[in-house]
Backbone as a chain_set.jsonl record, in Angstrom:
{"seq": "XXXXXXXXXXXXXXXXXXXXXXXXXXXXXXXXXXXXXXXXXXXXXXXXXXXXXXXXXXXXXXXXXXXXXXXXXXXXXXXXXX", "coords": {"N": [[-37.05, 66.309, 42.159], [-39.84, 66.534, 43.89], [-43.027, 67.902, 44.367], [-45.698, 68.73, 46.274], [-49.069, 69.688, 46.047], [-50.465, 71.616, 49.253], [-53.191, 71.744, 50.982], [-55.402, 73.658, 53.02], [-54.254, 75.608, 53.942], [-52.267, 78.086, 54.9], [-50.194, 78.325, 53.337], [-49.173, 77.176, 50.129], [-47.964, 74.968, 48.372], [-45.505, 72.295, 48.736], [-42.265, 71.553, 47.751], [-39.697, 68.917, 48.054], [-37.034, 66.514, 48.436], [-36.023, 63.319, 49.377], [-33.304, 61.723, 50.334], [-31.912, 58.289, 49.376], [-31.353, 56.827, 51.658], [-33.457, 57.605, 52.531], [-33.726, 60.097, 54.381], [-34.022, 63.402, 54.22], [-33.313, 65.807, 51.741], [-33.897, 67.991, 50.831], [-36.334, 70.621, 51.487], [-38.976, 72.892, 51.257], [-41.024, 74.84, 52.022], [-43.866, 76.859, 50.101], [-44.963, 80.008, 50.287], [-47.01, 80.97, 52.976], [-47.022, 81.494, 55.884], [-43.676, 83.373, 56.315], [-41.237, 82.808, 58.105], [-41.404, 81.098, 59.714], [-42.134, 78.923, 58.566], [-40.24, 78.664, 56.623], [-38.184, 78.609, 58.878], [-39.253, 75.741, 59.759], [-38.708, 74.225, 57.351], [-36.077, 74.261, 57.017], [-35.141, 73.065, 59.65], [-36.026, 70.217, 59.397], [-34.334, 69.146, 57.46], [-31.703, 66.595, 56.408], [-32.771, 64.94, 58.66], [-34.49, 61.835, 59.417], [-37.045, 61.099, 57.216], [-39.398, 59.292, 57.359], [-39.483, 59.495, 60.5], [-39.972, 62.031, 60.679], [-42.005, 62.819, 59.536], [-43.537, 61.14, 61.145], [-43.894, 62.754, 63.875], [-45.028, 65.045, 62.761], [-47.413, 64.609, 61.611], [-50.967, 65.47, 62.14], [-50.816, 67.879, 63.186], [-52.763, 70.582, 64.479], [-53.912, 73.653, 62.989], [-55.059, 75.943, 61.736], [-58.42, 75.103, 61.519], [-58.564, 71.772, 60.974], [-55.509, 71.148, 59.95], [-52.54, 71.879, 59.226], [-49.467, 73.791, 58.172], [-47.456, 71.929, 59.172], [-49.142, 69.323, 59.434], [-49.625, 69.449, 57.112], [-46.432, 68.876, 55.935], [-45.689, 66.776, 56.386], [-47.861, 65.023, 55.433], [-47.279, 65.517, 52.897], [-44.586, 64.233, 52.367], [-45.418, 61.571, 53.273], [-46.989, 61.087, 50.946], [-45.098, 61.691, 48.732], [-43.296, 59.4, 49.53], [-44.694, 57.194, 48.648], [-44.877, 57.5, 46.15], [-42.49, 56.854, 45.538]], "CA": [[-37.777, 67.17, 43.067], [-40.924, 66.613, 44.728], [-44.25, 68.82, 44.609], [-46.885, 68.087, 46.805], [-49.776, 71.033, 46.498], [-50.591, 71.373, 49.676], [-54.85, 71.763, 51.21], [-56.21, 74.011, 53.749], [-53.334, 76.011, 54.79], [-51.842, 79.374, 54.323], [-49.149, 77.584, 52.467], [-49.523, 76.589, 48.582], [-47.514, 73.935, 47.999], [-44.068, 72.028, 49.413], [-40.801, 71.059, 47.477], [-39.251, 68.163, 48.632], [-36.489, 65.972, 48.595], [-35.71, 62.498, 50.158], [-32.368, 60.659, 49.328], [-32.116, 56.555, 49.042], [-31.237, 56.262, 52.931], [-34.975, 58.14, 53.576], [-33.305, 61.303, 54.885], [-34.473, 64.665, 53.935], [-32.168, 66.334, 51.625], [-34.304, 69.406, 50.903], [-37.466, 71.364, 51.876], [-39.312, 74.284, 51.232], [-42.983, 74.984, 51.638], [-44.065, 78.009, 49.372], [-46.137, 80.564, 50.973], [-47.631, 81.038, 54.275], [-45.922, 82.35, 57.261], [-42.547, 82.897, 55.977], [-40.278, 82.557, 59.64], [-42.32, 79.095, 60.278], [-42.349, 77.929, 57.426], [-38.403, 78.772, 56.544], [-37.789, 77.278, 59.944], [-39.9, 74.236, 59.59], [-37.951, 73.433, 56.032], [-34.56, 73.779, 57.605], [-35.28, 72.468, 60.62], [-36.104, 68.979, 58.855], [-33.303, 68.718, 56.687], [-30.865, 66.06, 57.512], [-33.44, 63.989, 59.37], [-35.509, 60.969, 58.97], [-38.415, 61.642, 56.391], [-40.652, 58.751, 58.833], [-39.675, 60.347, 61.771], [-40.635, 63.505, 60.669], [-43.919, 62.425, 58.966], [-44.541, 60.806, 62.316], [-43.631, 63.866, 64.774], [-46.009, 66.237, 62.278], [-49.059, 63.942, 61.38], [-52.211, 65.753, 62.862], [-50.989, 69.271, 64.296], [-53.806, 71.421, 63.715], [-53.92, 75.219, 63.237], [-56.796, 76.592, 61.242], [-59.451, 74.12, 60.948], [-57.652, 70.426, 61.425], [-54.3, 70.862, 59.236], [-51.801, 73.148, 59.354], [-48.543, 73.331, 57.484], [-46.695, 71.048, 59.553], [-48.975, 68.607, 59.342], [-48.919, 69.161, 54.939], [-45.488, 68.654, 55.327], [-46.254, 65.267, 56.772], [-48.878, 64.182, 54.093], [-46.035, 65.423, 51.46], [-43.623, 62.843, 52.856], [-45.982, 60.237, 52.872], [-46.9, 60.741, 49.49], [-43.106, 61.22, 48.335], [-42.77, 57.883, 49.651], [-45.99, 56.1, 48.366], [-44.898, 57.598, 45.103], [-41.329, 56.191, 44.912]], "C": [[-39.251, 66.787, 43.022], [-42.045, 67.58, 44.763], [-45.504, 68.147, 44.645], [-47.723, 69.877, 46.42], [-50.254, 70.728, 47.67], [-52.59, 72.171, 50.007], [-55.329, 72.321, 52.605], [-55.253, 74.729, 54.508], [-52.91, 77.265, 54.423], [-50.677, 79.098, 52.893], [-49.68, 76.875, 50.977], [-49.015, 75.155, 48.245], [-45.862, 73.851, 48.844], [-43.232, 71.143, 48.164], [-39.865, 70.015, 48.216], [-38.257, 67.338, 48.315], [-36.275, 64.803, 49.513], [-34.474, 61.648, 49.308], [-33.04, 58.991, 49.669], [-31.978, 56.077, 50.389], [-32.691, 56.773, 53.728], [-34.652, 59.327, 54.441], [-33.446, 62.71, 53.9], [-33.564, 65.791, 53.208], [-32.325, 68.15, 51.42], [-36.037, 69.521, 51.041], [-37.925, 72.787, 51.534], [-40.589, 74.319, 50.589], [-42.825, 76.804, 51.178], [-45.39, 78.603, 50.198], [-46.233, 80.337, 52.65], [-46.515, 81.602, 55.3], [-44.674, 82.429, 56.748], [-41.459, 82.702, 57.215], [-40.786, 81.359, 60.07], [-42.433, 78.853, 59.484], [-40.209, 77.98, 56.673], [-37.926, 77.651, 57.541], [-37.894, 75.993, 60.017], [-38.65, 73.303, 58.591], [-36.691, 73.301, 56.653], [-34.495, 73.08, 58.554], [-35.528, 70.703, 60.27], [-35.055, 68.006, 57.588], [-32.017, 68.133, 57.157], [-31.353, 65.167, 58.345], [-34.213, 63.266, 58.395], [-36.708, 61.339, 58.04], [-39.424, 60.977, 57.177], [-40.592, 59.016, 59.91], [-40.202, 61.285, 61.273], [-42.125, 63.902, 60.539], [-44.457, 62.071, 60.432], [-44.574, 61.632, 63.373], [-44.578, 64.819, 64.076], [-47.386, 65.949, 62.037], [-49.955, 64.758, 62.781], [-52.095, 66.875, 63.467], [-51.946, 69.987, 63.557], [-53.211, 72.903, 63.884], [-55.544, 75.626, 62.906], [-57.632, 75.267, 60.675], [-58.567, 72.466, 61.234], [-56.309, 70.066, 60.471], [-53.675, 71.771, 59.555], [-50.12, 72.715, 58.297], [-47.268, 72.177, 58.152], [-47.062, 69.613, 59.285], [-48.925, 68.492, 57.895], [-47.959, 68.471, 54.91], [-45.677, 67.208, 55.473], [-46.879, 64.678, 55.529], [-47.656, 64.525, 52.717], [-45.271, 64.551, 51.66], [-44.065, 62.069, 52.801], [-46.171, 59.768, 51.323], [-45.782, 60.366, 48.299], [-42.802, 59.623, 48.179], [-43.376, 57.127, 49.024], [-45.614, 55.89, 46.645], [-43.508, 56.73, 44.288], [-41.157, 54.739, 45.073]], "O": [[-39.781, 66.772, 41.911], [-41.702, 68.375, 45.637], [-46.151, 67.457, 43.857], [-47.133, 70.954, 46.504], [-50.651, 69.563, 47.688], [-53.067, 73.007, 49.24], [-55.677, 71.456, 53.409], [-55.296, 74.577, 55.729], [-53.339, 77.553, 53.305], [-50.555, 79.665, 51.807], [-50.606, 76.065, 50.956], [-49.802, 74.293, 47.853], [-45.222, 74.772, 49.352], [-43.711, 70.085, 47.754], [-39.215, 70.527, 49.127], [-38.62, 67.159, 47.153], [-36.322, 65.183, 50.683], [-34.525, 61.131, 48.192], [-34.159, 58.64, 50.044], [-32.404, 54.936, 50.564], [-33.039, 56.557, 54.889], [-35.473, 59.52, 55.337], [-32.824, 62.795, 52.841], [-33.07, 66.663, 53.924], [-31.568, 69.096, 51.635], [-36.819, 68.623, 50.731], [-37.139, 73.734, 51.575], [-41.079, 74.068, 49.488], [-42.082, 77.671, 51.638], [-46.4, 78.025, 50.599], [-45.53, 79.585, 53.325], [-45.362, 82.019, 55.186], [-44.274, 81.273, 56.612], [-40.511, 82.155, 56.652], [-40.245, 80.753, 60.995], [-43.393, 78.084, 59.537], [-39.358, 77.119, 56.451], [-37.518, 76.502, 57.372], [-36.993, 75.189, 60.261], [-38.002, 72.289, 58.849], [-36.238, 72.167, 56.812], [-33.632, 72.21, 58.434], [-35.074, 69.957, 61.137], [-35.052, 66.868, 57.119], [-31.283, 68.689, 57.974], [-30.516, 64.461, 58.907], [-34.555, 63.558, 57.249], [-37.385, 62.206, 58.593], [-40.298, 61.66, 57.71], [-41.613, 58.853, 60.579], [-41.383, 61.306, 61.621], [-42.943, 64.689, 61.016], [-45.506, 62.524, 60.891], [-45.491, 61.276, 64.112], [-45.071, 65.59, 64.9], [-48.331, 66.725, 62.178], [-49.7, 64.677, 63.983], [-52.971, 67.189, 64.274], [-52.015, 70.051, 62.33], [-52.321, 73.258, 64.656], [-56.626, 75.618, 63.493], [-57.448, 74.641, 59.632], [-57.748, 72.624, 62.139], [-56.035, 68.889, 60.238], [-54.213, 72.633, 60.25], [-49.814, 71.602, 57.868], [-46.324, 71.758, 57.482], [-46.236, 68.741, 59.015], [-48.283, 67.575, 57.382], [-47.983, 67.475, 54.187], [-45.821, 66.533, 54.453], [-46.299, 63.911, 54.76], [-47.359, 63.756, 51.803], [-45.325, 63.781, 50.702], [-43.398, 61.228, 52.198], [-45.811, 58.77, 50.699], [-45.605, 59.463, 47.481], [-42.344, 58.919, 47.279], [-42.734, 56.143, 48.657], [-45.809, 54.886, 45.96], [-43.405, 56.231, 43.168], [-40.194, 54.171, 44.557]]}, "num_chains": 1, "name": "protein.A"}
């Protein structure tokens, strides 16, 4: 398991998973909205981890991040790290 803290978001940190084919086996950002942020995590499970990173890179909310794009920078890092 995976823990990115995440930076500038309502959200604290994300839990992550990627298996060996680069597919998303689990998710779950802690904190912040919980119905968008529940959604988000399920909603990505089962898919590409570089698609996903590349469909979330740069959405803003408050100020120029938001938890979608965290989840993004957590996936990158995930990857950078393995």
């Amino acid at each position: 398991m995976f823990h990115y803290r995440t930076h500038g978001t309502c959200s604290t940190g994300i839990d992550l998973d990627i298996d060996e084919n680069g597919v998303i086996t689990y998710c779950k950002i802690i904190d912040g909205c919980r119905g968008n942020t529940e959604g988000l995590g399920r909603m990505v499970i089962g898919r590409s981890a570089e698609e996903v990173a590349d469909l979330l890179a740069g959405i803003p909310c408050r100020g120029n991040t938001s938890c979608p794009d965290q989840l993004s920078r957590a996936i990158r890092a995930y990857t950078q790290q393995a």
